[in-house]
Each structure stands twice: as structure tokens, then as C-alpha cells.
C-alpha positions as CSV (number, residue, x, y, z in Angstrom):
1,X,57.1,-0.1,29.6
2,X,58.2,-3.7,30.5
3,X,55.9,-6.3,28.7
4,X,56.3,-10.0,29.9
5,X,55.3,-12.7,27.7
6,X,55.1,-15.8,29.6
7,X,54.6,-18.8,27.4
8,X,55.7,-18.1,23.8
9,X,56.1,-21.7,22.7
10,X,52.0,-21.8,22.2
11,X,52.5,-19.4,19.8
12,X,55.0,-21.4,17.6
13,X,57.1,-19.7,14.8
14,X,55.3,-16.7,15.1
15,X,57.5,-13.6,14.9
16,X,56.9,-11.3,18.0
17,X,59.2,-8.8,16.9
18,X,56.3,-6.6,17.0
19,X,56.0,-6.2,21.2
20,X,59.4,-4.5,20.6
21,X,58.2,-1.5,19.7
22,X,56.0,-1.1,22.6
23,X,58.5,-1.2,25.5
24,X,61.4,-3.9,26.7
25,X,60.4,-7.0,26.1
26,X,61.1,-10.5,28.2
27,X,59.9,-13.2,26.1
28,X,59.9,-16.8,28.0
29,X,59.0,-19.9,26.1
30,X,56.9,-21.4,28.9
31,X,56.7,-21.0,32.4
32,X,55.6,-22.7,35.5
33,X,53.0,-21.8,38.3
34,X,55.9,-21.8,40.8
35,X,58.0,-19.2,38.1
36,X,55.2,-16.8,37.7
37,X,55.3,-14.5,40.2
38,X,59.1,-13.8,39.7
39,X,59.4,-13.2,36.4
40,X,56.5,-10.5,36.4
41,X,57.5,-8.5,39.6
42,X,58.4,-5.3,37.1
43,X,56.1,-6.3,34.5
44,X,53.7,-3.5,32.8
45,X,52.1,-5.5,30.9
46,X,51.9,-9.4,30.9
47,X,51.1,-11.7,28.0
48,X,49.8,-14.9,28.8
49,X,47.9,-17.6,26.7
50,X,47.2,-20.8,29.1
51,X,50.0,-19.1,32.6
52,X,47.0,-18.6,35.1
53,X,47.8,-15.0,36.4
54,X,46.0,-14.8,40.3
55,X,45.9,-12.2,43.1
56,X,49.2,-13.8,44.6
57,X,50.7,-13.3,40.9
58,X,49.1,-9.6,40.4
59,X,50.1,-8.7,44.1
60,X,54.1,-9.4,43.4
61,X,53.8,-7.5,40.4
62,X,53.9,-4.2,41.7
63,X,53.5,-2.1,38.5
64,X,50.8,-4.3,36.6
65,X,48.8,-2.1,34.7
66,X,47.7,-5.0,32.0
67,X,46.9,-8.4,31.4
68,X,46.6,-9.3,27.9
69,X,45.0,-12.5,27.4
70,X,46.1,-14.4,23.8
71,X,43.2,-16.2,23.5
72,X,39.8,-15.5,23.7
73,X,38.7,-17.2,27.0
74,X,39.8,-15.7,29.9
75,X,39.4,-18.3,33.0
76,X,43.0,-18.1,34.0
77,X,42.4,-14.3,35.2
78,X,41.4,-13.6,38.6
79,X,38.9,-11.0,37.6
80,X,37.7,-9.8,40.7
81,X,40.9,-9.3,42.0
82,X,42.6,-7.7,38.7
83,X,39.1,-4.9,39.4
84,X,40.3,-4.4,43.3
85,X,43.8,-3.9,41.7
86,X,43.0,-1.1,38.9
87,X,44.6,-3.7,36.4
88,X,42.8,-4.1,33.2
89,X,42.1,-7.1,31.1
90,X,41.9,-7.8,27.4
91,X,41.7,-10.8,25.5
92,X,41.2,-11.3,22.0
93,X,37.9,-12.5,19.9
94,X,37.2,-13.8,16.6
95,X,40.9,-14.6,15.5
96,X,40.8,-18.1,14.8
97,X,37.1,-18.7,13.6
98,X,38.4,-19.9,10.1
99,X,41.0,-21.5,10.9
100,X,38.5,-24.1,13.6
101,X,36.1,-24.4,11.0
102,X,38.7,-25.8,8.3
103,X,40.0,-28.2,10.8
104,X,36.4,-29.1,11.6
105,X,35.5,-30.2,8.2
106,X,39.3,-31.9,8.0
107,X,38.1,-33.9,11.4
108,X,34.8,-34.8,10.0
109,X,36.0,-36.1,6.5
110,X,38.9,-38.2,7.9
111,X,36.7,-39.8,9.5
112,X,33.3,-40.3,7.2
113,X,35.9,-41.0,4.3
114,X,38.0,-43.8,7.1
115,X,40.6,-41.9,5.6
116,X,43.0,-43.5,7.2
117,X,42.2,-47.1,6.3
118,X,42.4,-46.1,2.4
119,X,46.0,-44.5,2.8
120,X,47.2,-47.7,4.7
121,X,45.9,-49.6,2.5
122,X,48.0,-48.2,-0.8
123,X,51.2,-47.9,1.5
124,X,50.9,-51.7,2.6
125,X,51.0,-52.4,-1.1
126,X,47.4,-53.7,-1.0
127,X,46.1,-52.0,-4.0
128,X,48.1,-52.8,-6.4
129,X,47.4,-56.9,-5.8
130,X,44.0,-55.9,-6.6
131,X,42.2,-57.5,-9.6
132,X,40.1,-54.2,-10.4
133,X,40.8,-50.4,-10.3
134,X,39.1,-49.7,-7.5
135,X,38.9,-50.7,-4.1
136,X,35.5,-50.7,-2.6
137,X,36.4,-51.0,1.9
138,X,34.7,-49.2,4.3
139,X,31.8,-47.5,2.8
140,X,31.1,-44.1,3.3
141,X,28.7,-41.4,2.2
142,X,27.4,-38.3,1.2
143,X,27.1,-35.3,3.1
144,X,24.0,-33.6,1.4
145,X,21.0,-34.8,2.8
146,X,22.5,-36.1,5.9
147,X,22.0,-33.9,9.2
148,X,24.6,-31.9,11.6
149,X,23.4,-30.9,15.0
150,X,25.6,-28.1,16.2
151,X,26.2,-27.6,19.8
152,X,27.4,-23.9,20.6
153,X,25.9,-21.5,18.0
154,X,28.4,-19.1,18.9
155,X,30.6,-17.3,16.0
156,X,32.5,-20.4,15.1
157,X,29.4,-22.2,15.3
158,X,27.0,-20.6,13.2
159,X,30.4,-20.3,10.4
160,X,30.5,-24.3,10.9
161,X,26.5,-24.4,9.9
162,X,26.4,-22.2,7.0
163,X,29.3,-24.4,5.5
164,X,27.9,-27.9,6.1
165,X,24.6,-26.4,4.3
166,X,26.4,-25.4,1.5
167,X,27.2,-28.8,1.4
168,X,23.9,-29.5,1.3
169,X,23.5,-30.9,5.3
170,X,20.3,-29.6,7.1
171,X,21.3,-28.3,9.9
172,X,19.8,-28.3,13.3
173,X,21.1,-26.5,16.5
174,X,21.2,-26.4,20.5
175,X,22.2,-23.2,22.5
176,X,24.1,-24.4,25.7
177,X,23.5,-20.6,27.3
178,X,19.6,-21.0,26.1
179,X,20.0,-17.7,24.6
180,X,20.8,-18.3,20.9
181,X,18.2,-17.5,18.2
182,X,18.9,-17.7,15.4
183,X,16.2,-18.0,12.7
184,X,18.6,-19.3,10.1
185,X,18.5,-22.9,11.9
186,X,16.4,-25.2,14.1
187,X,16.2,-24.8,17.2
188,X,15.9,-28.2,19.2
189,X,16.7,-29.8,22.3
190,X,20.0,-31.6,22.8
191,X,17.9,-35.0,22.9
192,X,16.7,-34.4,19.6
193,X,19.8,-33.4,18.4
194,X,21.7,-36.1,19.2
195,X,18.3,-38.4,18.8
196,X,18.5,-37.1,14.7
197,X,21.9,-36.3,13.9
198,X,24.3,-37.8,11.2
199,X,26.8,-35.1,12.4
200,X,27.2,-33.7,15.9
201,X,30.0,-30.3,16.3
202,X,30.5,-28.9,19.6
203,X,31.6,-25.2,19.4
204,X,30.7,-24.6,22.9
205,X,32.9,-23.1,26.1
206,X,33.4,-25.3,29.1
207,X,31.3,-24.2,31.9
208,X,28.8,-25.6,34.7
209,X,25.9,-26.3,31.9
210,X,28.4,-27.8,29.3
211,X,30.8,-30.0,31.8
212,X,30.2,-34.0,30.9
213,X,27.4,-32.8,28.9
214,X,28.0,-35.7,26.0
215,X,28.3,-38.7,28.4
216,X,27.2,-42.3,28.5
217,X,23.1,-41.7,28.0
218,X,24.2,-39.1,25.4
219,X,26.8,-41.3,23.3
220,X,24.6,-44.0,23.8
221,X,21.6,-42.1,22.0
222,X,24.0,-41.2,19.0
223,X,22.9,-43.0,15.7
224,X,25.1,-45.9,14.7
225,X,27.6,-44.5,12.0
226,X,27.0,-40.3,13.4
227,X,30.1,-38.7,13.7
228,X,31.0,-36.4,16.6
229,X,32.9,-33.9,16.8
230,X,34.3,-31.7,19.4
231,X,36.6,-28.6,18.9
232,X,34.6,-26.6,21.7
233,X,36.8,-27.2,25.3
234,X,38.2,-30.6,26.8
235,X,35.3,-31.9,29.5
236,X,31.9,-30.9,27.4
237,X,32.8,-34.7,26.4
238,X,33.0,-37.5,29.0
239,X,36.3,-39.1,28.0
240,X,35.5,-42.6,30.3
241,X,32.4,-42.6,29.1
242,X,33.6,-42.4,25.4
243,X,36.0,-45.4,25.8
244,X,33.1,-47.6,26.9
245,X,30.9,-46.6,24.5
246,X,33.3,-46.5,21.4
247,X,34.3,-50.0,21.4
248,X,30.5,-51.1,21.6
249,X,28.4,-48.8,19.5
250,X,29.7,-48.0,16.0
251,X,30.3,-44.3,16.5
252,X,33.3,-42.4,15.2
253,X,34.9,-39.0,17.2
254,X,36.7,-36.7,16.2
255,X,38.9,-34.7,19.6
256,X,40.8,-31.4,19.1
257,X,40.7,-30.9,23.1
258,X,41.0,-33.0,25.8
259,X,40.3,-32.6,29.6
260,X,44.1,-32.4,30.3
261,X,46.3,-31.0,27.9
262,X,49.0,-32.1,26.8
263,X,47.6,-35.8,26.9
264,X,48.6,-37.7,29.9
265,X,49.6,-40.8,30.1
266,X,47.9,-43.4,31.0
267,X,45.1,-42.3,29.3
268,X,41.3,-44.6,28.4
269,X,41.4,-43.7,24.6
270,X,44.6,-44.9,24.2
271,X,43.5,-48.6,24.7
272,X,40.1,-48.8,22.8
273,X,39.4,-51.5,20.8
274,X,38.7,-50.3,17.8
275,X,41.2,-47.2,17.1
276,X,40.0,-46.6,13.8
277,X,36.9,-44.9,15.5
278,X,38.9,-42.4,17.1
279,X,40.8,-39.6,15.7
280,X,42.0,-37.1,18.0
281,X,44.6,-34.2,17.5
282,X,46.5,-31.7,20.1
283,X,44.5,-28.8,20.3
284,X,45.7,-27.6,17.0
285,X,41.9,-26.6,15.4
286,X,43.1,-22.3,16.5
287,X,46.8,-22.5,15.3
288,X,47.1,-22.1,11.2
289,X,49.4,-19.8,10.3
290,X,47.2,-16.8,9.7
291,X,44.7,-17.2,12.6
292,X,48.7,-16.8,15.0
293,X,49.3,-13.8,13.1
294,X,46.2,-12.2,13.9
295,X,46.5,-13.3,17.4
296,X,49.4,-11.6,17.8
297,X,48.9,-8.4,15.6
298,X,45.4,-8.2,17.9
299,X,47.5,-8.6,21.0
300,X,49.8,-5.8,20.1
301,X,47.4,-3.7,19.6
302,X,45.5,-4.4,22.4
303,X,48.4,-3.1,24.5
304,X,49.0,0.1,21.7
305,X,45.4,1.2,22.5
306,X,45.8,0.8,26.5
């Protein structure tokens, strides 16, 4: 069997020794839309995490028997023509759920702590000119008693609620799909949520009901001082509406996805006024160490079972 992994880089230092056992194995670190269709003409079995594989692809590859998505999401498939073709898809669910809710809480008290201000501060040299032992800056405050609104109640969401109630939060939700219910949490509408929240977490998938759907009446609604957070897909948040509105309501946002990925350049969040508001990292909330492994382990089994 001939097993064609297409873009290994996303998958960093992650052995994939594993595939070898399976069949021969062509491992390439990335590859373009104008490569694809070559380098899977004898595949088996292709491995793709972000490579969109589409009839043209599945057409040159002759043998295809599988597509193996590492992810969970599976928009880069053609679905209806992988059915016509007898090829099978499988993707893979649930891996990283820990690993996005750690980074979500990292996100959130980076910014409600202005993390960053304090650790400038000491490395300047700041502190120790000070006349007491403390340094009392930006303020910040407690997270019991305050409220997170959760967008997406999904697996990752409702993991993301029970740990901001165990830090004492009250936490309220809105199902994008309409059908979460989940008696464990409010239900309310996404005015309401955003209307009431001290914390806002999207956990949602990108889709015609969630494109744009944080945008300038949205942002604008937020409390002064909320926090919001969004480790759900790139384009659930307007980013041109978020560099108006972050440099003239005090809001602070925290981005693990962005519409295009990586960041292009010239880009509206990189020339806010007030940086300090902004914290954004690349799409890094899935990738600890143990949520790859299971990615791949999951992967190699998906194509062990086929």
C-alpha cells in the first residue's frame, strides 16, 4: 500500500515512523495546490491536514482508496465526488480538546493579568526603582463571580465551561447550530451573551451561520474591560471590524485563528493603537505535544482499520 503524506511540517517533531508499518511511505513537508495531483497519482492512501484534495486531485490518483484527514474538520474534501469515486474519508475527533482548552485559559489570563505589561516592566528595570514591594499597574481581577458566555458548546466548549466554573465563573451559553442543550448551562441568545459577559470563548466551526458573526454591532455591545476570545475558526470574528473597534472601546482579544493563515502582510491588527489589547498567536491552541501524538496514533489507525 502507498500512503502519501502531503504536508508533514504541520505536524512538527512528531515521529511518523508509525505509517511505516502500514505500506511505503512518501512523506512531503508541504505541498502546493499546483504539486498535488502529481505526487498522489499512485497513492493508496493520502494524509492531508490543511492540502485541499478535489475531484481533479482524486481523478489523477488512480488507486485512491483513502483520504485520511489529520484534523477534525474536513472542508478541504470534495465529499460528493470522493462518494462517486468509492473513496472513503476519515478524519479524526476529540484529539486536541485538552490541549485548546489549556491555551484558552493561557489566552484569557495573559490578558485579564496585562501579563505582558508586568514582565516588561521587571525587564526594563522598573521595579527595582520602586519605593515599595509591590507594583500596583493595570488592575485586574477575579475570575469567580465574573461571567463567561461561550459560543460553540461543542466538546471543547462545554470542557472550557466546566473549568471556568470551577473557577467559580457563571457560565452562560449560545448554540451557533441551535441544537445544543445542555441543562448544565444557560441557554441565551448571542445578544445577551455578549450584552452580560465578562468573558466571551468561541469554540465554534466556521460556517454560513458563524461567518462575521462577532462584528462591529457585536464588539461594540461587549462590556468595557470583557475579554474575548476566539480559538473556534478564523472569520467567526470580523478582523476590520475589530481594528476599529479595539482602539476605541476598551476591549481586550485574544486570536488563535485568523481568516488567512499564516498572517499576511499587510494586515489591520498589526497597526492598532493600543497593542496591549491584542494578543494573538498562530493557530497553536491544537498542537501540544500529546494532543500531535494522538493525532497521529488516531491517523494510523484510521488507515489500520480501513
Amino acid at each position: 500500500m502507498k500512503i502519501v503524506i502531503l504536508d508533514a511540517l504541520t505536524f512538527g517533531d512528531t515521529p511518523l515512523e508509525g505509517f511505516n508499518a502500514l505500506g511505503e511511505v512518501s512523506i512531503y513537508m508541504t505541498t502546493s495546490s499546483d504539486e498535488t495531483a502529481l505526487r498522489v497519482r499512485d497513492a493508496d492512501v493520502i494524509v492531508t491536514n490543511k492540502v485541499v484534495v478535489n475531484d481533479a486531485v482524486m481523478e489523477a490518483a488512480v488507486n485512491l482508496k483513502l483520504i485520511c484527514v489529520a484534523a477534525t474538520g474536513t472542508n478541504i474534501i470534495d465529499h460528493e465526488a470522493a462518494e462517486r469515486r468509492g473513496i472513503t474519508v476519515k478524519n479524526v475527533a476529540g484529539y486536541s480538546t485538552d490541549a485548546v482548552v489549556q491555551h484558552t485559559f493561557s489566552m484569557l489570563f495573559y490578558l485579564m493579568g496585562h501579563s505582558r505589561y508586568y514582565d516588561e516592566y521587571v525587564k526594563r528595570g522598573d521595579w527595582q526603582r520602586e519605593a515599595a514591594f509591590t507594583h500596583i499597574g493595570p488592575s485586574f481581577h477575579e475570575l469567580r463571580g465574573k461571567t463567561w458566555g461561550v459560543i460553540g458548546l461543542g466538546e471543547i466548549g462545554r470542557s472550557v465551561a466546566t473549568v471556568a466554573q470551577a473557577f467559580g465563573a457563571n457560565v452562560c451559553y449560545y448554540s451557533t447550530s441551535g441544537k445544543n442543550d445542555n441543562g448544565a448551562f444557560e441557554k441565551t441568545t448571542l445578544s445577551r451573551l455578549i450584552e452580560n459577559s465578562d468573558i466571551i470563548s468561541i469554540h465554534a466551526p466556521l460556517n454560513r451561520s458563524t461567518e462575521n458573526l462577532i462584528s462591529h454591532s457585536e464588539l461594540l455591545q461587549m462590556k468595557d474591560g470583557a475579554v474575548l476570545l476566539n480559538l473556534g475558526r478564523g472569520g467567526i470574528v470580523d478582523e476590520d471590524a475589530l481594528s476599529v473597534i479595539i482602539d476605541v472601546k476598551p476591549i481586550y482579544v485574544g486570536l488563535d485563528v485568523l481568516v488567512k493563515e499564516p498572517m499576511k502582510t499587510p494586515h489591520p491588527l498589526l497597526n492598532i493603537k493600543y497593542p496591549e489589547r491584542l494578543y494573538v498567536t498562530p493557530h497553536i491552541a491544537w498542537t501540544s505535544i500529546e494532543a500531535r501524538e494522538r493525532l497521529i496514533a488516531a491517523t494510523i489507525e484510521n488507515i489500520r482499520s480501513f
